[in-house]
C-alpha distance (Angstrom), angle and dihedral (degrees) to the residues before:
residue distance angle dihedral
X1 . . .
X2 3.95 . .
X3 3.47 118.8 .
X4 3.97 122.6 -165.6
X5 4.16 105.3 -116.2
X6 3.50 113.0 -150.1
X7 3.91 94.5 -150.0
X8 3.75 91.9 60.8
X9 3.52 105.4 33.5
X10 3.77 100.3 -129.5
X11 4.22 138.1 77.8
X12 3.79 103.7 -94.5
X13 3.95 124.3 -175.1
X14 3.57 113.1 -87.5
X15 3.54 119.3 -125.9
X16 3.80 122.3 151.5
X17 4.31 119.5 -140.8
X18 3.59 88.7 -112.5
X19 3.73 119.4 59.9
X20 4.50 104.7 -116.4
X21 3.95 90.2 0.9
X22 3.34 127.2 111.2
X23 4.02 129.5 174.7
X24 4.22 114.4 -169.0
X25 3.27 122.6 -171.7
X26 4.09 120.2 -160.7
X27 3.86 125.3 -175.4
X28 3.62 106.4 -131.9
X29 3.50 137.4 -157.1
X30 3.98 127.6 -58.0
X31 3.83 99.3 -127.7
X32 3.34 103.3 -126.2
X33 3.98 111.5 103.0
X34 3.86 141.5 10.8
X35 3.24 110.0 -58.0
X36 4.25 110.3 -102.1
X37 4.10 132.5 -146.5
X38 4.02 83.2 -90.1
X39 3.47 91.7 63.3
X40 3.73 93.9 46.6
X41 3.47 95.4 56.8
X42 3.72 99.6 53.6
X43 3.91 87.9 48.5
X44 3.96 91.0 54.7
X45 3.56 96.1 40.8
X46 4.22 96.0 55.6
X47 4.01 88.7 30.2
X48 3.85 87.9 62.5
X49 3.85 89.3 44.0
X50 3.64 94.4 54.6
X51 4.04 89.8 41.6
X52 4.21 88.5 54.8
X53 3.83 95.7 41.7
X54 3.54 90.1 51.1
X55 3.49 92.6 43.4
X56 3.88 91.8 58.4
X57 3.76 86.1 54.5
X58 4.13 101.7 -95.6
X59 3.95 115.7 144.7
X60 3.32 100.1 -126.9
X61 3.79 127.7 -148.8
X62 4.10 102.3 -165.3
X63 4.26 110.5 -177.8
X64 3.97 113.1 -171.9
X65 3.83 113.7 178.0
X66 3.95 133.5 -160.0
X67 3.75 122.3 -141.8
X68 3.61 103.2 -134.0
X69 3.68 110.1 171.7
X70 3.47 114.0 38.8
X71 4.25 144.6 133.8
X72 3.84 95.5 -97.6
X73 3.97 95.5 41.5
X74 4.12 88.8 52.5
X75 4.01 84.0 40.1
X76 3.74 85.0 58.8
X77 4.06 98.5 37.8
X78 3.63 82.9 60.5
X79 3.94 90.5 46.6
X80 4.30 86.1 54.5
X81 3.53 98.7 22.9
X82 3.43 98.0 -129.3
X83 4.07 127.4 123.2
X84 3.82 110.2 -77.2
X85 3.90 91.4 -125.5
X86 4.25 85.0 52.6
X87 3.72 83.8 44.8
X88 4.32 89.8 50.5
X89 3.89 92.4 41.7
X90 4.16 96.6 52.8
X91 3.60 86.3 49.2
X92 3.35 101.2 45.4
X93 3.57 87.1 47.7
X94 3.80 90.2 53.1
X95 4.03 86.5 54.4
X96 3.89 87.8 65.9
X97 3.34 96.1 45.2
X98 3.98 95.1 54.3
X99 4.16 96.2 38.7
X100 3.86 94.8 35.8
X101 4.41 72.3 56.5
X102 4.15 81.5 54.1
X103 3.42 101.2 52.9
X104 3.86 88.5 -110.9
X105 4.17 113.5 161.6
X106 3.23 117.1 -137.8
X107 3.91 119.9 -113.0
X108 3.83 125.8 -117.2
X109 3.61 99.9 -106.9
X110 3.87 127.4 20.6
X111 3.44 109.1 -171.1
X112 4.08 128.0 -177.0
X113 3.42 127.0 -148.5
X114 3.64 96.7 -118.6
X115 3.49 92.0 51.8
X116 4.02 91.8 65.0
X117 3.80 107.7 33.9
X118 3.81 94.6 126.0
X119 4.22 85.4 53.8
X120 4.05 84.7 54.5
X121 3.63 89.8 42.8
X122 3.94 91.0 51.5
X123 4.00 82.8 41.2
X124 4.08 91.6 52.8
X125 4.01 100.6 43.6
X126 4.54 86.9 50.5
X127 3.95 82.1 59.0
X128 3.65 99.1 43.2
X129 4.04 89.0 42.9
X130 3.87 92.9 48.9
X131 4.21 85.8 43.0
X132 3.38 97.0 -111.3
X133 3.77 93.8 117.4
X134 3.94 134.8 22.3
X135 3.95 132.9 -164.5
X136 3.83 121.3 -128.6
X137 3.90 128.9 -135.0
X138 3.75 82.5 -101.2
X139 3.52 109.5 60.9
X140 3.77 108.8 -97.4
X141 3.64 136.4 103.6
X142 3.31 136.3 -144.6
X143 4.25 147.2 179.9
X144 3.37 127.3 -104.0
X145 4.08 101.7 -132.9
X146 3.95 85.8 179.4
X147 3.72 91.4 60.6
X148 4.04 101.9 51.8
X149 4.20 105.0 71.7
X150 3.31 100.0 -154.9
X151 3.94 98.2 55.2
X152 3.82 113.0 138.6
X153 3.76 94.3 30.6
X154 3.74 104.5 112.8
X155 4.36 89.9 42.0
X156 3.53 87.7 38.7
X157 3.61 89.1 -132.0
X158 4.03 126.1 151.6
X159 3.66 111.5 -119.5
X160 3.90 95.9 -138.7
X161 3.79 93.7 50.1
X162 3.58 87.2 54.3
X163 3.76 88.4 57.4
X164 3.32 95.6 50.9
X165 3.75 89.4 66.4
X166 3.71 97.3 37.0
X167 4.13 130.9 94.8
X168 3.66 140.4 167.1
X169 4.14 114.9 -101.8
X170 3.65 115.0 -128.0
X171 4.33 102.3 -89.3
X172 3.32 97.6 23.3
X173 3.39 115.0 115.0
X174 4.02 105.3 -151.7
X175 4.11 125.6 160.6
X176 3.73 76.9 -148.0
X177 3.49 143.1 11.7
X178 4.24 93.5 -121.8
X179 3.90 92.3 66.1
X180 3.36 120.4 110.6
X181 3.79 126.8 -154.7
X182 3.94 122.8 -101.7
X183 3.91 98.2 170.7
X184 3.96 121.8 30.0
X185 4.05 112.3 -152.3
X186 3.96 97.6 -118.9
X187 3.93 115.6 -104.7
X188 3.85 138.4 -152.3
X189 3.61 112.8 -63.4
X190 3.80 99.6 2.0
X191 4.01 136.4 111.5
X192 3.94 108.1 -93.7
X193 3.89 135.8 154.3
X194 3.45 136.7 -163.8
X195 3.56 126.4 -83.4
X196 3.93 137.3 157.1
X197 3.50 87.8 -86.2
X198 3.55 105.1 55.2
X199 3.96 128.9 -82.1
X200 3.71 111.0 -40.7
X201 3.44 147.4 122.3
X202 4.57 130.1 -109.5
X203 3.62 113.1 -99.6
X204 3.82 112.6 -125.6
X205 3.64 106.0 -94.5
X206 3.64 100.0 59.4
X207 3.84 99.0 53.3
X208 3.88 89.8 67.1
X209 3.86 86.8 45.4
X210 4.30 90.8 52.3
X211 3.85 99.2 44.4
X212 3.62 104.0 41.1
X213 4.11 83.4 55.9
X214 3.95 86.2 51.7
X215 3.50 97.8 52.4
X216 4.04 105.8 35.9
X217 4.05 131.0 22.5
X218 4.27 110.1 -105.2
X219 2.98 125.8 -80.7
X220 4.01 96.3 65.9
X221 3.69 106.2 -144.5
X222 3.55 95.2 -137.5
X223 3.60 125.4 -4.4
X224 4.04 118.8 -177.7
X225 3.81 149.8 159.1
X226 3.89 141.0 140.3
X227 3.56 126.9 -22.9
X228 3.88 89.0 -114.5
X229 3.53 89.5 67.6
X230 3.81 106.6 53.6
X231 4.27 76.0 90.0
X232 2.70 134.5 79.9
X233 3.64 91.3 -28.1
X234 3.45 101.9 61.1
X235 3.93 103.0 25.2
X236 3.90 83.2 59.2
X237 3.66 97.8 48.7
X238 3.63 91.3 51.1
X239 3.57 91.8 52.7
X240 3.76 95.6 55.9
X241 3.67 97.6 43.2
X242 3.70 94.8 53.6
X243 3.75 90.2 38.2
X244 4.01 95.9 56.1
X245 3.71 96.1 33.8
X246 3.63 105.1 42.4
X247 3.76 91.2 -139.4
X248 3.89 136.5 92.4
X249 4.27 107.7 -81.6
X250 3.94 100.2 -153.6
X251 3.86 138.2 6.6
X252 3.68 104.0 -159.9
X253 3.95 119.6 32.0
X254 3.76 108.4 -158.5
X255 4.08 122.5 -168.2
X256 3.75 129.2 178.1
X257 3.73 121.0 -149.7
X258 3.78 132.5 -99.1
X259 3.37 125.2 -79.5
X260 3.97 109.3 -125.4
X261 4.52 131.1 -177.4
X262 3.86 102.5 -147.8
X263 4.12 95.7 -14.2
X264 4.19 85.6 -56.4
X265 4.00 121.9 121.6
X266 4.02 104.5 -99.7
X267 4.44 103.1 -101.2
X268 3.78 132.0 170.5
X269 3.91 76.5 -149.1
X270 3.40 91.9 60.4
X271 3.48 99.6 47.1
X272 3.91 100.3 -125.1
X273 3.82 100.1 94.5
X274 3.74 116.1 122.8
X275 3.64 132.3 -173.0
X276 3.84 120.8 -149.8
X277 3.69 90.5 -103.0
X278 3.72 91.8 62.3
X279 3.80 93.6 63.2
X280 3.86 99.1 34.7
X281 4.00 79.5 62.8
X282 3.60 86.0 67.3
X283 3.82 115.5 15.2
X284 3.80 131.9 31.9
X285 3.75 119.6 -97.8
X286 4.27 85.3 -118.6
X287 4.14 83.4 62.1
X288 3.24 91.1 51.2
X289 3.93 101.0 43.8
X290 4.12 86.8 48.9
X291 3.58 80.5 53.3
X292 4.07 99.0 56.0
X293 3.77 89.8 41.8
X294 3.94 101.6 52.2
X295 3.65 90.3 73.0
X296 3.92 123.6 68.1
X297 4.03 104.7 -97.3
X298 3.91 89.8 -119.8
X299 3.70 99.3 51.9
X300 3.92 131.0 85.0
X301 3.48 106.0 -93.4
X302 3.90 105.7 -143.9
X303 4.28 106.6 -145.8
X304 3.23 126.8 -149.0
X305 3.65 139.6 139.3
X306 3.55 97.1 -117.8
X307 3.64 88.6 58.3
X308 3.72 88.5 59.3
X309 3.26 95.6 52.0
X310 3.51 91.2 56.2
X311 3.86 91.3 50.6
X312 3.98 85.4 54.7
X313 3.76 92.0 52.5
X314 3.75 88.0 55.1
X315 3.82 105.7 39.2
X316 3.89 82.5 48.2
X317 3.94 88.9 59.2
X318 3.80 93.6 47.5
X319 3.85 86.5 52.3
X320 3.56 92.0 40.8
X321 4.27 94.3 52.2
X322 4.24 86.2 39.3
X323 4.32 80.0 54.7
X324 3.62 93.6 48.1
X325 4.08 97.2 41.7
X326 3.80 85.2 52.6
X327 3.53 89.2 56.1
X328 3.58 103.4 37.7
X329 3.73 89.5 57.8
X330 3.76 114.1 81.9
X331 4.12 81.5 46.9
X332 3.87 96.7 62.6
X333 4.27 87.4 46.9
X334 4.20 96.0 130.9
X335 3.32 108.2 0.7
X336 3.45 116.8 -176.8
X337 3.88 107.5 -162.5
X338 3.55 138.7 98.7
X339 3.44 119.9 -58.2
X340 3.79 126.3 -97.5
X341 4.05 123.8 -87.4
X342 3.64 106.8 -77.5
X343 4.20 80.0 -123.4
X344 3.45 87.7 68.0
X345 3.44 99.3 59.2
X346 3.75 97.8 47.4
X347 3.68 98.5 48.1
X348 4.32 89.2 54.0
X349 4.16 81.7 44.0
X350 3.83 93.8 50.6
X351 3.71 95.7 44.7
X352 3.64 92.3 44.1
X353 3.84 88.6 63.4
X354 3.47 106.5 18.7
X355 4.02 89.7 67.1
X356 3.17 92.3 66.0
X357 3.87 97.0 49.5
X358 3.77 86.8 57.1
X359 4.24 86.1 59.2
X360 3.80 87.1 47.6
X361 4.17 97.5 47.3
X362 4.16 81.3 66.8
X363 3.50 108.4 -54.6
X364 4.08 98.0 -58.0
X365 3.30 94.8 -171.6
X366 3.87 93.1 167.1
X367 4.38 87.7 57.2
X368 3.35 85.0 50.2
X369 4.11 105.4 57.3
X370 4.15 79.4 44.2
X371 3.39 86.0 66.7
X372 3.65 90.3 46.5
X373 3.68 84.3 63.2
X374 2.98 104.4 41.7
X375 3.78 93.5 64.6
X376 4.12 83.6 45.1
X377 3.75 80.9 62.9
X378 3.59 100.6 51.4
X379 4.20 86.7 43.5
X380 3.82 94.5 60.5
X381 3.90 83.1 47.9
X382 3.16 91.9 64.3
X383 3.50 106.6 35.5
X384 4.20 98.6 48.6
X385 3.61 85.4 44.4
X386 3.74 115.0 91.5
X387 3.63 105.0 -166.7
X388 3.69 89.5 40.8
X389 4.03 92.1 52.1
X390 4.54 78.0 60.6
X391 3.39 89.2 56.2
X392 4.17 118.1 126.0
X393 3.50 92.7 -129.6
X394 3.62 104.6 29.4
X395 3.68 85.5 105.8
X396 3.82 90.8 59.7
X397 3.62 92.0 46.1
X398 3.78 99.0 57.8
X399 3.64 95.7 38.9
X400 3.96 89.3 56.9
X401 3.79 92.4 41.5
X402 4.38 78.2 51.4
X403 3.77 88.7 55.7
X404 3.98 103.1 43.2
X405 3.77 85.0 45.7
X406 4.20 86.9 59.2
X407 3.77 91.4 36.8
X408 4.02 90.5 54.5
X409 3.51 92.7 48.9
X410 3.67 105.6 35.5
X411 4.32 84.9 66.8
X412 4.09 90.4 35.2
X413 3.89 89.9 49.4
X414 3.62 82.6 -126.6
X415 3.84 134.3 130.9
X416 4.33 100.7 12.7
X417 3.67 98.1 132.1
X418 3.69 123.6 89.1
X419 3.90 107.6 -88.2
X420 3.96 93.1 -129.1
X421 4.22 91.9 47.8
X422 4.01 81.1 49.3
X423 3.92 97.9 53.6
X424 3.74 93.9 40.1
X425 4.50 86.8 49.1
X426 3.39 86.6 51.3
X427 3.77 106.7 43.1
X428 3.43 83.0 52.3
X429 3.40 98.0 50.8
X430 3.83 97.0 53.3
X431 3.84 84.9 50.1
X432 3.69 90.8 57.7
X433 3.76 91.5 48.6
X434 4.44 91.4 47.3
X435 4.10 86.2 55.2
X436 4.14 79.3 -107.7
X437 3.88 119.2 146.0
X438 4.13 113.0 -134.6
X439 3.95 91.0 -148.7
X440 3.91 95.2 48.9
X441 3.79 88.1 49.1
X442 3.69 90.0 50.9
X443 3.72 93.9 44.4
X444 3.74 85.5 54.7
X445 3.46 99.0 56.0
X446 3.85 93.5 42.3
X447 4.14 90.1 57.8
X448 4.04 82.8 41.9
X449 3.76 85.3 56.1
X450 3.60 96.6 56.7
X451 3.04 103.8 35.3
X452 4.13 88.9 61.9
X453 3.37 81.8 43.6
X454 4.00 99.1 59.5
X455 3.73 76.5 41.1
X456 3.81 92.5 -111.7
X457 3.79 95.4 149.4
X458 4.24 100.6 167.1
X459 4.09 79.1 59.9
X460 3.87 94.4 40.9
X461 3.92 80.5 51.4
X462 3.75 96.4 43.8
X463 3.51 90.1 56.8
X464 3.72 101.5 45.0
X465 3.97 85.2 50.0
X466 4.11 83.4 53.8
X467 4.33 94.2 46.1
X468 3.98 80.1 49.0
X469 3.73 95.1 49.9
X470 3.64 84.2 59.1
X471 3.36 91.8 55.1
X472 3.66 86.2 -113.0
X473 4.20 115.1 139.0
X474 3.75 122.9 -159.9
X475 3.77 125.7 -165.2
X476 3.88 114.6 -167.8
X477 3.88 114.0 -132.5
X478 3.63 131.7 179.7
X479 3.92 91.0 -98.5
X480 4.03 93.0 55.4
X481 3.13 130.0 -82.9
X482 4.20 130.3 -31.1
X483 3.78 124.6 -155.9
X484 3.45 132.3 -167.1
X485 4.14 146.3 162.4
X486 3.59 114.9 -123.8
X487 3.62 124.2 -163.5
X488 3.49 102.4 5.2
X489 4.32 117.6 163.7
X490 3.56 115.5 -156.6
């Protein structure tokens, strides 16, 4: 497998220090608001990594923090007037809620910062022994950048240029203006605990740094996140876990891409921010997973609503084709006709292994749903087909298509509910979103029913004429009737 590392700018082989082990750290979410698109696109990226590593056999050791104490969640405790750690726990409780909705697993170990503020203390007093850090007369403590060489290496940023833009804030009492803070001297009114340096509470870079050492052994096999946090985030962790340990922090730095609405950064200000609970009000959480993954994990992934609606129309036809297959089945038992094209065969054997190349050539996620199709393609084939549906092996063919289907989606996270439950979610859905009501359509098609059954056709027509009004259309199949909205915009 080669992965792309951040740090050196290139995809490198992956291979973990210990033979079948690998330890992942994720930052997670500071729990302070709903969680937004952003957020659900670094959750599906590393939640498909750990799904493919594990499914090539790796024990995998996957650490996701939460930010519990922070500026912006006592900023909003004051907003709701509730305690900031009541303010962290309903939000990280809202976090479950929307990626449980995503199919998201949940890591090994979820630590929270105020769960480990002894480890950050033991953390911050190494770097101020070793003189990496230093604590002022007024309670805080900060880094010395100057003092760790290989600062600037995983931003690839120039240290001098970064002073050049750099200054001191009135208060703070910085040797130099490129320190960050690792301990905040408490203030009125805000969550603080004691600590050698007076009453305070951990900045945020150093509570990554303490709990990823507490749950795993350095170096972190793989350590990733957001683009947005390669700096100064990241470049600042690495810099105190290397300085306090004396070892190397991570081997392979992975980053997803931003998240933009119509090539524009995501902004309340600019009024195109969404939350995951504004598009589960109008797609399903599988739409908008199939979304996330169609797009290579390290480039921007443009949103917009019409692109989810396009990922609906084409998870729908994978459920659709996995529907039909499951039917088709028990009617291709013993078939005694030619076999199928030799064509046929090799597309379902290259797409069976070629999908899982695109996973190894760093975590093409996009490749691999292509494949997906492609074996869609080859289904329908077969299925519209009626000499093909004779074939000897036909039955073969399907059930293997059946199986790579499950295989794909079991390590995309894709494509686990029952294909009928799916269509019927989803039709009702897009009903929702066209101001249509599921039960009226379905109380229209029942009268329809009977009335073509009493052979009343002028009503059977009526009705049909009404369903259409609605822009509802019907197709008759042996197994009754099937309904469905078609080009329907939110």
């Amino acid at each position: 497998m080669k992965i792309y590392n951040s740090i050196s700018r290139r995809k490198e082989e992956f291979t973990p220090k210990e033979p079948g082990r690998v330890s992942l750290y994720v930052c997670g979410i500071t729990a302070y608001d709903y969680c937004h698109i952003g957020h659900a696109r670094a959750a599906a990226v590393f939640d498909v990594l750990v799904r493919y590593l594990r499914f090539c056999g790796y024990q995998v050791t996957f650490v996701r923090n939460f930010t519990d104490v922070d500026d912006k969640i006592i900023n909003r405790s004051l907003e709701e007037g509730i305690d900031s750690q009541a303010v962290a726990e309903k939000y990280i409780q809202a976090f479950y809620e929307d990626m449980d909705r995503l199919n998201i697993l949940r890591p090994d170990y979820e630590p929270r910062a105020t769960e480990h503020i002894q480890d950050m203390q033991e953390v911050i007093t190494a770097l101020i022994d070793k003189g990496y850090a230093y604590a002022t007369p007024g309670g805080d403590v900060y880094f010395r950048v100057r003092n760790f060489s290989g600062y600037g290496q995983l931003s690839g940023r120039n240290i001098e240029e970064m002073q050049a833009g750099a200054r001191i804030d009135p208060g703070q009492e910085k040797e130099d203006p490129l320190d960050f803070a690792l301990w905040k001297k408490a203030k009125p009114d805000e969550p603080s605990w004691p600590s050698p340096w007076g009453d305070g509470r951990p900045g945020w870079h150093i509570e990554c740094t303490a709990m990823s050492q507490r749950f795993m052994e350095l170096p972190l096999d793989i350590h990733g996140g957001g683009q947005d946090l390669i700096f100064p985030h990241h470049e600042n962790e690495r810099a105190q876990s290397i300085a306090a340990s004396g070892r190397d922090f991570v081997r392979y730095w992975m980053h997803n891409g931003f998240v933009q609405v119509k090539s524009e950064k995501m902004s309340k200000s600019l009024g195109n921010f969404f939350t995951l609970r504004d598009i589960y009000a109008h797609f399903l959480p599988e739409v908008l997973r199939f979304f996330l993954l169609s797009q290579h994990y390290r480039s921007p992934l443009d949103f917009s609503f019409e692109g989810l609606q396009e990922s609906e129309k084409g998870l729908k036809r994978i459920y659709q084709t996995q529907k039909n297959l499951e039917a088709a089945l028990p009617s291709l038992e013993g078939n005694k006709g030619p076999n199928l094209p030799q064509e046929i065969g090799q597309e379902i054997q290259t797409a069976s292994s070629q999908w899982q190349n695109s996973l190894e050539d760093d975590l093409n996620t996009a490749a691999a749903l292509g494949y997906a199709f492609s074996l869609i393609r080859v289904a329908n084939r077969i299925l519209e087909d009626k000499k093909l549906r004779k074939a000897a092996d036909a039955e073969q063919a399907c059930r293997d298509i059946v199986s790579c289907l499950q295989e794909i989606g079991s390590v995309l996270g894709l494509l686990g509910q029952d294909s009928e439950e799916f269509l019927h979610n989803l039709r009702s859905c897009r009903a929702a979103r066209a101001g249509v009501e599921p039960r009226q359509v379905e109380e229209l098609i029942s009268k329809r029913q009977q009335a073509r059954k009493d052979k009343d056709f002028a009503q059977a027509d009526a009705l049909r004429d009404e369903l259409i009004q609605l822009g509802v259309s019907v197709q008759d199949t042996p197994d009754g009737p099937v309904w469905d909205l078609d080009s329907i915009s939110k």
